[in-house]
BAFIDREN-654469 format. One record per residue (C-alpha): y, x, z; residue in one letter; residue number from 1. Coordinates in steps of 0.5 Angstrom, whole numbers, plus 500, padded with zeros to 3 digits. Layout:
// residues N
SITE  north  east   up  code  pos
SITE      Y     X    Z     a  NUM
...
***
This chain:
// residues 357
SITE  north  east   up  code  pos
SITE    526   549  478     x    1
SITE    523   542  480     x    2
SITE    530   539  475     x    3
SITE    527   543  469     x    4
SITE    520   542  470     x    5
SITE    523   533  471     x    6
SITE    528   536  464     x    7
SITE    522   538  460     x    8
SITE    517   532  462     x    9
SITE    522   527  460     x   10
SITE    523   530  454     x   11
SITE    516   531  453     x   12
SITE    515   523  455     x   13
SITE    520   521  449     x   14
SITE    516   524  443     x   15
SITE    510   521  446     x   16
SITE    514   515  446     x   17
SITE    516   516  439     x   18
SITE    510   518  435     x   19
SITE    503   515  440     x   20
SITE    503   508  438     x   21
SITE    496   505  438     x   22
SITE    494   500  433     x   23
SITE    496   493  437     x   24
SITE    492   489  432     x   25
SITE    484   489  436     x   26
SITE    484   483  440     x   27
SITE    482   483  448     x   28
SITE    475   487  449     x   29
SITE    469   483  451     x   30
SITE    468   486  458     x   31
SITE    460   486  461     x   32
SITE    455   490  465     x   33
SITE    457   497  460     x   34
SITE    464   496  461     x   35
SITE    467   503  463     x   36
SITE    474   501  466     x   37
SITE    478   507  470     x   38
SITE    484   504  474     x   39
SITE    490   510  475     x   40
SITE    494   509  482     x   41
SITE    497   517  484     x   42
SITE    503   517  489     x   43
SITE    503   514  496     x   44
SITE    498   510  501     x   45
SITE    503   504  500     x   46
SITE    502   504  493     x   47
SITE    494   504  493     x   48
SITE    493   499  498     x   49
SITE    498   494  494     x   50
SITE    492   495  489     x   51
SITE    486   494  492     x   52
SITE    487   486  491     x   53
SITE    486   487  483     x   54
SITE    480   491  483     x   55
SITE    478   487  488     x   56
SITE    479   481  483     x   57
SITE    477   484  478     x   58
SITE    470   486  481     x   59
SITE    468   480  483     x   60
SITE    470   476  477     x   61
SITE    468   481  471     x   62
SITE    461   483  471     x   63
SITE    463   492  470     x   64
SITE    464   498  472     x   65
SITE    470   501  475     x   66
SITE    473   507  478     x   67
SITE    479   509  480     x   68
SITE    484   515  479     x   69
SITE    488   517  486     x   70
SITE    492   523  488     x   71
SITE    492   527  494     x   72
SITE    495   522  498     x   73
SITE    492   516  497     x   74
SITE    486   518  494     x   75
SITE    482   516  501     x   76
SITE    486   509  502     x   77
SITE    480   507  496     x   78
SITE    474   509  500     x   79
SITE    476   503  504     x   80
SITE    474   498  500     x   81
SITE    470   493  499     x   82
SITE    469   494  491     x   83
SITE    466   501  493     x   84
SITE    469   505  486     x   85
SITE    468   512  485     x   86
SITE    474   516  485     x   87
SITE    476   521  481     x   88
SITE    481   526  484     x   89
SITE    488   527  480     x   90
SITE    489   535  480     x   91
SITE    497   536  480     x   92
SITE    500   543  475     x   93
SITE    498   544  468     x   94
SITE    491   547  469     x   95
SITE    490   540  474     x   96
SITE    492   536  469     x   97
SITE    488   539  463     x   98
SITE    482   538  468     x   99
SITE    484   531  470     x  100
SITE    484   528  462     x  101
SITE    477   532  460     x  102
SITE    473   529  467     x  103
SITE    477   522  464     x  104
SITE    474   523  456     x  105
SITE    468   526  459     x  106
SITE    466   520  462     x  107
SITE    468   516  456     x  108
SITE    471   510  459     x  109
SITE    472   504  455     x  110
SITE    478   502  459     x  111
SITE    484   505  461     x  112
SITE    489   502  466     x  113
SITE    496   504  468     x  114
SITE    497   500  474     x  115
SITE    504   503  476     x  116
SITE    510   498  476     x  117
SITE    514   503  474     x  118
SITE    514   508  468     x  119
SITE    511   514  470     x  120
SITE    511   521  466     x  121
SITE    505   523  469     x  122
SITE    500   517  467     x  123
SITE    504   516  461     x  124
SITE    501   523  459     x  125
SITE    495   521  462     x  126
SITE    493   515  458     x  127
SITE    497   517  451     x  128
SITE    491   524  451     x  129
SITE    485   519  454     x  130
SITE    480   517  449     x  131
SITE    478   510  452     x  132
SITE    479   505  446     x  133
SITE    483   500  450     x  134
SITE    490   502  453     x  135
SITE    492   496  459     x  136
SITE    499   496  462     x  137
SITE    505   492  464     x  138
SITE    510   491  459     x  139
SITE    515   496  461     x  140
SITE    519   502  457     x  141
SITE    512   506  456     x  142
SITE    509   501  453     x  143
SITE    507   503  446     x  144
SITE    502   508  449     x  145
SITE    499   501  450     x  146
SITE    494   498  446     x  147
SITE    495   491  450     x  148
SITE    500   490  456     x  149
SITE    502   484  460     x  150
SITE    509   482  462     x  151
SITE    512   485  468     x  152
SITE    514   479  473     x  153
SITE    522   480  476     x  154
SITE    521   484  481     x  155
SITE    527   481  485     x  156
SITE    522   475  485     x  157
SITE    516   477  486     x  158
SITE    512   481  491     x  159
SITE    509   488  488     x  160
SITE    502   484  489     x  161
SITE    503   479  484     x  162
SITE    505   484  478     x  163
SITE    500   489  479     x  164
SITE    495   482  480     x  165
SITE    498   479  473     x  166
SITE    494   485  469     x  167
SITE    488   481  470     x  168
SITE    490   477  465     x  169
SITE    488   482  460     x  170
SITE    480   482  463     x  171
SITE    482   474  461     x  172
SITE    483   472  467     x  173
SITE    487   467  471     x  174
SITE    491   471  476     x  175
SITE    489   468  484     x  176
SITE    495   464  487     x  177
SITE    494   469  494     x  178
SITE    491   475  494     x  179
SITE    490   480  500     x  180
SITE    490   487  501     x  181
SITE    483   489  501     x  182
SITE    482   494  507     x  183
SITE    474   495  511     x  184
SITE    474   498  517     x  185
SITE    467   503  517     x  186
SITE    463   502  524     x  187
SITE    465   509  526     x  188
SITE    473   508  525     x  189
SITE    472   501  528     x  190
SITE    469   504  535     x  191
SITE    474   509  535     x  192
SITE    479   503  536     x  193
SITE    475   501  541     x  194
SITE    473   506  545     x  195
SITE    481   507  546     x  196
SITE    482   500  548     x  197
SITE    475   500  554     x  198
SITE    478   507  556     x  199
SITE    485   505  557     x  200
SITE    483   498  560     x  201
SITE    488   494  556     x  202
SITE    484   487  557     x  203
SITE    490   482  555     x  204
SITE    495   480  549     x  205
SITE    496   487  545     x  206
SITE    503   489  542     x  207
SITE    503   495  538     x  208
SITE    510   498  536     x  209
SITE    508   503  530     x  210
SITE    514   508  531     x  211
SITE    512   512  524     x  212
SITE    515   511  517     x  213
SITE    514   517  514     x  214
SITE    522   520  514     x  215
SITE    526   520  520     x  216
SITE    531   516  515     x  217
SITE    526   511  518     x  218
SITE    525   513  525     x  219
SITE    529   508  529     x  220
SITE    531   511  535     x  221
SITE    529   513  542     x  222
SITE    532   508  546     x  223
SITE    532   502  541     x  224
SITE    524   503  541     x  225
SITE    524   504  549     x  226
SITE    529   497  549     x  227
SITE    524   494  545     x  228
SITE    518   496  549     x  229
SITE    522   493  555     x  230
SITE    523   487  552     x  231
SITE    516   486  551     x  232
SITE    514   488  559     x  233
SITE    518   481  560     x  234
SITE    510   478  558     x  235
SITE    503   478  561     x  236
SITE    502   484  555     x  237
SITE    499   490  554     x  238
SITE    504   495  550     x  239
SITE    502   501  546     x  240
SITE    505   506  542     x  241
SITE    503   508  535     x  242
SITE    504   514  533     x  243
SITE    503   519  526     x  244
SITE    500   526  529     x  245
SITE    507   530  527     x  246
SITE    511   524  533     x  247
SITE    508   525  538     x  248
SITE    513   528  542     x  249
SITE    518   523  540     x  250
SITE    513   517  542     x  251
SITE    512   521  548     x  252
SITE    521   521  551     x  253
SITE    518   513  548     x  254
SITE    513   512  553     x  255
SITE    515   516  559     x  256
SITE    507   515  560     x  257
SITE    508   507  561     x  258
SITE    504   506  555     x  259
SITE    498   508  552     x  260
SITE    500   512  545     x  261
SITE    495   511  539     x  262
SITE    494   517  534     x  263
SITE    490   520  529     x  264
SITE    490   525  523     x  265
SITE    485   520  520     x  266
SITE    488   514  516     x  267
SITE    482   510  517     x  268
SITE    482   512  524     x  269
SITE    488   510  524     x  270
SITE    489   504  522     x  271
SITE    482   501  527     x  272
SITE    486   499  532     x  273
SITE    491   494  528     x  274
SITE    486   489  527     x  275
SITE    485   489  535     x  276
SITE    492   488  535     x  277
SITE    496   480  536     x  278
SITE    502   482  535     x  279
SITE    505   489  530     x  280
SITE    512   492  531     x  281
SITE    514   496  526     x  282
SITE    518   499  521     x  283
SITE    517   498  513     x  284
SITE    511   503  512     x  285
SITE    504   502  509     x  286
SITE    501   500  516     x  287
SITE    505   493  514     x  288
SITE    499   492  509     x  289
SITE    494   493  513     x  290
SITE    496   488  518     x  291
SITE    496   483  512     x  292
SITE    489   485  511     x  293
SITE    487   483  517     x  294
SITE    492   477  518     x  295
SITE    496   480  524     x  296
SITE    502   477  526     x  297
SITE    508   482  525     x  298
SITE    515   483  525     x  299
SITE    519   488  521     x  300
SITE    525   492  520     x  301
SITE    526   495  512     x  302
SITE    531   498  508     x  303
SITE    533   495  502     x  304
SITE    538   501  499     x  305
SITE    541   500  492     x  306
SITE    535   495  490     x  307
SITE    534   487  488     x  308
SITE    527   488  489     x  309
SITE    523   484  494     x  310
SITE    521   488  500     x  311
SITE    513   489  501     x  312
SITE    513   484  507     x  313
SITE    505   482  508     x  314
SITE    501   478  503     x  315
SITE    497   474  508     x  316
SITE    500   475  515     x  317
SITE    505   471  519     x  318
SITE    512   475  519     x  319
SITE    518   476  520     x  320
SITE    524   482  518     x  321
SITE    531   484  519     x  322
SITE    533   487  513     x  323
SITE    539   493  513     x  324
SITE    542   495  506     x  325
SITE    544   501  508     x  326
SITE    540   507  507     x  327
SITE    536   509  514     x  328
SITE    536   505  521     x  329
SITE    542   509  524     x  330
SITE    546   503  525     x  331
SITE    541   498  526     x  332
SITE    542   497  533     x  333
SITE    537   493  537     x  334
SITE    542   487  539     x  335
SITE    542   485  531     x  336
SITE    534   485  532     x  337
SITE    533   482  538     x  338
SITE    535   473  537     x  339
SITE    529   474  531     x  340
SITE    524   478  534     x  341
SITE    525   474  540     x  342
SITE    524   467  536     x  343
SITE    519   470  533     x  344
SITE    515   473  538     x  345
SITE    514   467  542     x  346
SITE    511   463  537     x  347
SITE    506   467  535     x  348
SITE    504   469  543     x  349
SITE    505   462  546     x  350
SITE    501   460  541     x  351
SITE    495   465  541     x  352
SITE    495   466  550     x  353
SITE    496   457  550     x  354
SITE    490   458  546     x  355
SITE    486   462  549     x  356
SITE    486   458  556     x  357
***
């Protein structure tokens, strides 16, 4: 059922292709205080949050209104930014759809942005029946459906921050050098973190191992992680264990109640604990970017399957990674990991504890 629907909607994305080509002769709008700009970003949390840095620079630099369109799985990484945009809910199905674009020309944006690096089918349908009279995107294989795109930045040479950043150029502007994830911690969430600090006395150098990626594909395995957490007791450290609620089983043969574990169905509550932290283990999932965002030093693992592009390593954070080009970890053994993550995890801990005295 689910191959005939993506049959059908290629299909539909192909006459959309052929016969919606808005006029590309306007120039760039001269954006103010009564601009409407709706920014769209549906899939993961990953994904939003390798967005933020672009609302961010265009609400500090353009004086306008902006709201952001999500999806049920990311819409909630957006209430935690410091743009503080209105967020409206994409609803998936056909009903959902037609929903989605009457709230999208009901609130009669001015500008409409595809921030998505890639072509989706989807966003495609959403921008070519919105009403909004400019069109912004990547240049990419949709474009006609564009009224002004910019070009797409190699992706084997640039981080998925800096492609999505060079929209900017369409609001006239220059797009920054460096820009972070954009992610604030609320009160409420920040006193979770250290709730549970204060509760399990962890008073010296922090080392999380986040063992959750989203797949088992990505689980690194029971006895590498408990390698790890071995390695890490050689050091005056306290060690705990970042869990998805659905690990929790896993992470406890991991800890076999030597470490604190850390979890929360809440993504912010979540996320609390990462800023506590000195130092992060963890394999390539969106917790990467929350650790750039509070410039906490990490080390990787990520798969790089069938692809050229540059894996999404931190923006701002000092990192390090070992790269396997296979499909999951199942051969990744901790022996490969080791030499760097040792080279690398003195650094950042004799730095910071020499520091400290």
């Amino acid at each position: 059922m689910k191959e005939i629907e993506i049959f059908f909607k290629n299909v539909f994305l192909k006459l959309l292709l052929l016969f919606n080509r808005p006029s590309r002769k306007r120039a760039l709008p001269v954006i103010d205080k009564n601009t409407k700009v709706l920014f769209i970003r549906l899939n993961r949390i990953g994904d939003a949050l390798v967005t933020t840095p672009l609302l961010k620079f265009i609400k500090d630099n353009c004086n306008c209104s902006i709201g952001v369109l999500a999806g049920r799985k990311n819409f909630f990484v957006f209430k935690n930014t410091s743009s503080n945009s209105p967020i409206l809910l994409f609803h998936k199905g056909l009903s959902g759809f037609i929903k989605t674009v009457s709230i999208i020309n009901k609130n009669k944006y001015d500008i409409i942005v595809d921030t998505h690096d890639d072509v989706s089918a989807t966003v495609s349908f959403l921008i070519a029946l919105s009403k909004a009279p400019y069109k912004f995107g990547l240049k990419k294989d949709n474009e006609t459906i564009f009224t002004h795109t910019v070009s797409k930045l190699n992706p084997s040479e640039n981080h998925v921050i800096n492609r999505i950043i060079e929209l900017s150029r369409l609001f006239s502007l220059s797009p920054p050098e460096k820009a972070n994830i954009d992610f604030v911690l609320r009160k409420e969430a920040a006193d979770y973190a250290h709730r549970f600090i204060e509760e399990n006395k962890l008073k010296r150098f922090k080392v999380g191992i986040n063992i959750s990626a989203g797949s088992d594909a990505r689980f690194w395995g029971t006895e590498r992680f408990k390698n790890l957490a071995s390695f890490f007791e050689q050091y005056n450290v306290d060690v705990i264990i970042l869990t998805a609620v659905n690990d929790i089983e896993k992470a406890n043969d991991i800890a076999i109640n030597k470490y604190p574990l850390f979890f929360n169905e809440n993504f912010e509550k979540f996320c609390s604990l990462i800023p506590e932290l000195d130092f992060l283990f963890t394999p390539d999932t969106s917790i990467v970017h929350i650790a750039s965002a509070f410039n906490v030093p990490m080390f990787g693992i990520y798969v790089k399957y069938n692809t050229e592009d540059l894996i999404w390593y931190p923006a701002a954070s000092e990192y390090e990674t070992v790269i396997t080009t296979e499909p999951n970890f199942d051969n990744l053994e901790f022996e490969q990991v080791f030499p760097k993550l040792k080279t690398f995890f003195e650094k950042i801990y004799y730095e910071k504890t020499n520091s400290r005295l």
